[in-house]
C-alpha positions as CSV (number, residue, x, y, z in Angstrom):
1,X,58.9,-13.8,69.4
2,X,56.5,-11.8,71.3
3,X,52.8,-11.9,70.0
4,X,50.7,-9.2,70.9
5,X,47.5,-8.2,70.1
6,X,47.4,-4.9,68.8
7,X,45.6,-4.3,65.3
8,X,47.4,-3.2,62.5
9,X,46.3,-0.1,61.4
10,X,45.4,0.7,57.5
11,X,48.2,2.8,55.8
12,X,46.0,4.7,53.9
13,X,42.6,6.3,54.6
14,X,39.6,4.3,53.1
15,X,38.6,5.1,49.5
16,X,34.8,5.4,49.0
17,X,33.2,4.5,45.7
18,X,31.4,7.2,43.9
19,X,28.1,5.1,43.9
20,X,28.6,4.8,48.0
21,X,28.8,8.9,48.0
22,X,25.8,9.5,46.3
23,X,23.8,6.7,48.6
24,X,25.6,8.8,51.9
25,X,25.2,12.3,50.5
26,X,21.3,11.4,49.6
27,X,20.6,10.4,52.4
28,X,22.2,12.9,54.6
29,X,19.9,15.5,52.4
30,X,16.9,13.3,53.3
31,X,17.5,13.3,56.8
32,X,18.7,16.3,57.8
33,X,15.9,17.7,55.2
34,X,13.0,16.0,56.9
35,X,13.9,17.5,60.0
36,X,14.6,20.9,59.4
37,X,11.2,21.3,57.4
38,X,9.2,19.6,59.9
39,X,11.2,22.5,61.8
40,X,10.5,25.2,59.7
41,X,6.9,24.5,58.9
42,X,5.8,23.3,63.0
43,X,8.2,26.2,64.5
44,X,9.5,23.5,66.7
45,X,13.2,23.2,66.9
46,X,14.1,19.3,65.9
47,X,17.3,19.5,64.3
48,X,20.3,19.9,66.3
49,X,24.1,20.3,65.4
50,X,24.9,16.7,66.9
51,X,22.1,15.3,63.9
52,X,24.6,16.5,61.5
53,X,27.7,14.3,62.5
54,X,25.0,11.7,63.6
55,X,23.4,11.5,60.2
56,X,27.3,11.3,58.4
57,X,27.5,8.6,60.7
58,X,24.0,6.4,59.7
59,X,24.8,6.8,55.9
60,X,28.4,6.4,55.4
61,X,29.4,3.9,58.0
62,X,25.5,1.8,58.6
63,X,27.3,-1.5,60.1
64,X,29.5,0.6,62.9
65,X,28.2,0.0,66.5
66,X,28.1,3.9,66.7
67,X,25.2,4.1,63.9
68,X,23.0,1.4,65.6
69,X,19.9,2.2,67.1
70,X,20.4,1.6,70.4
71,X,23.6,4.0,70.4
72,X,22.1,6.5,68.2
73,X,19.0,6.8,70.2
74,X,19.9,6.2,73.9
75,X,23.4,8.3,73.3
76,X,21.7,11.2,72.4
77,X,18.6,10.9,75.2
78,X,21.2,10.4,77.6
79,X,24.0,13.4,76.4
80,X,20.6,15.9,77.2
81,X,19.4,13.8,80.6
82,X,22.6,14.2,81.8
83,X,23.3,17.8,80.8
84,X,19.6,19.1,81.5
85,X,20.9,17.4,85.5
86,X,23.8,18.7,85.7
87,X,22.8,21.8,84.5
88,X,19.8,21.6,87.4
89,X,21.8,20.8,90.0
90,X,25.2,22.7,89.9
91,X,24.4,25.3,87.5
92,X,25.4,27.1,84.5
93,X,30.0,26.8,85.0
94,X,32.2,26.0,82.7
95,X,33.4,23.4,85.0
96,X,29.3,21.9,85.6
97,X,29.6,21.6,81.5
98,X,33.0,19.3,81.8
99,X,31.0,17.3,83.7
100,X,28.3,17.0,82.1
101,X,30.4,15.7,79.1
102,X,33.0,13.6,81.3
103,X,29.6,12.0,83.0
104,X,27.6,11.2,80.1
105,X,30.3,9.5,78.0
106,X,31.2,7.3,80.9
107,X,27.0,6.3,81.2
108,X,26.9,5.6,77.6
109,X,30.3,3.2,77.4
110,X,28.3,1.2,80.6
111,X,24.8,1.1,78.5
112,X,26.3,0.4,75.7
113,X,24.9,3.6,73.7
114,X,28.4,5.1,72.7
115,X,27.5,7.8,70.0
116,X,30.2,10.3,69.6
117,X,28.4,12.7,68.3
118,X,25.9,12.7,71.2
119,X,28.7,13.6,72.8
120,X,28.2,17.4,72.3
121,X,24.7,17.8,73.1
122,X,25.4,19.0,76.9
123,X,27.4,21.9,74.9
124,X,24.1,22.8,73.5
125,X,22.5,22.2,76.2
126,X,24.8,24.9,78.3
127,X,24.5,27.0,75.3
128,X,20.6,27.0,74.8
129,X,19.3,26.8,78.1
130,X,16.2,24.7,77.4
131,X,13.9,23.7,79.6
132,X,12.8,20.0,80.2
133,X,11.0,19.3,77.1
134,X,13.8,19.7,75.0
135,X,14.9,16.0,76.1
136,X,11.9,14.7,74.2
137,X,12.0,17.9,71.2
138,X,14.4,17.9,69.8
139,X,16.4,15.0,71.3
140,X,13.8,11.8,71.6
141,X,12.1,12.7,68.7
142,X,14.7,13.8,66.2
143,X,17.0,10.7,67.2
144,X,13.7,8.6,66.8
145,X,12.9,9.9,63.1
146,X,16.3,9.9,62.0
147,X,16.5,5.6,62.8
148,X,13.2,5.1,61.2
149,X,14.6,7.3,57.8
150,X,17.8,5.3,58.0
151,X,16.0,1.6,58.6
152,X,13.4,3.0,55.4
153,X,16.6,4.4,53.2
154,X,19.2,1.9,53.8
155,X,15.8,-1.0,52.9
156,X,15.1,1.2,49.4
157,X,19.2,1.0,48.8
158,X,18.8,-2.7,49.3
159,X,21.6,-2.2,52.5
160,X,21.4,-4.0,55.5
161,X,20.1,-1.5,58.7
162,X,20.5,-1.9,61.5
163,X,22.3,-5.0,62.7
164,X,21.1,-5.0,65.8
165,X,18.2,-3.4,67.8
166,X,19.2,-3.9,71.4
């Protein structure tokens, strides 16, 4: 017989408990709550639509690679380097925006920062129009607060976060 080594996939989709909602869903609110006042109150935009999918990703699903530090943080920072280049250089096309994408998942499966969700900040990017200092408000920063609320949350919830740093 022929071995090979493809997983076997679940047949169902995961159950979650209603004790590991309410962790999630709390801390989703604290998150995303933290940076849209700081938002609101400074009049400095630091909450972006990737944060959303980003901060599912942190509370639900803690031990995945894609919630670590070092993929949270350099995924996003390099989604907006890459777009704010691209954007730069070849200008506002439809076609400059597939590349922006295309380019800035390939750089973050070579550094080792895979973060889906980062994924769609050179949409916003293209959308928005920002200038430079967008890569550090909202993106550096926002990415930055939302590890350190994780690290502080998942400690309180006596969870283990993050795994890994580098």
């Amino acid at each position: 017989m022929l071995e090979t080594n493809i997983p076997t996939l679940p047949a169902t989709a995961p159950r979650h408990s209603l004790r590991n909602g309410v962790v999630a869903c709390v801390g989703v609110f604290s998150i995303i709550g933290i940076l849209s006042y700081c938002s609101f109150q400074l009049g400095v935009l630091l909450a972006l639509g990737s944060f959303g999918s980003s901060a599912v990703l942190l509370f639900t699903f803690p031990e995945n690679h894609f919630s670590q530090p070092r993929s949270l943080v350099g995924g996003h920072f390099i989604c907006t380097l890459v777009a704010l280049l691209v954007l730069s250089f070849a200008g506002h096309h439809w076609w400059a925006l597939a590349i922006a994408v295309a380019l800035a998942t390939a750089i973050m499966m070579l550094t080792r920062t895979l973060h889906p969700p980062a994924g769609s900040n050179p949409i916003i990017v293209f959308l928005a129009m920002p200038d430079w200092q967008f890569l550090f408000f909202p993106t550096l920063f926002g990415a930055m607060m939302m590890v350190l609320v994780a690290w502080f949350y998942h400690r309180a919830c006596r969870r283990s976060y993050p795994l890994y740093w580098i």
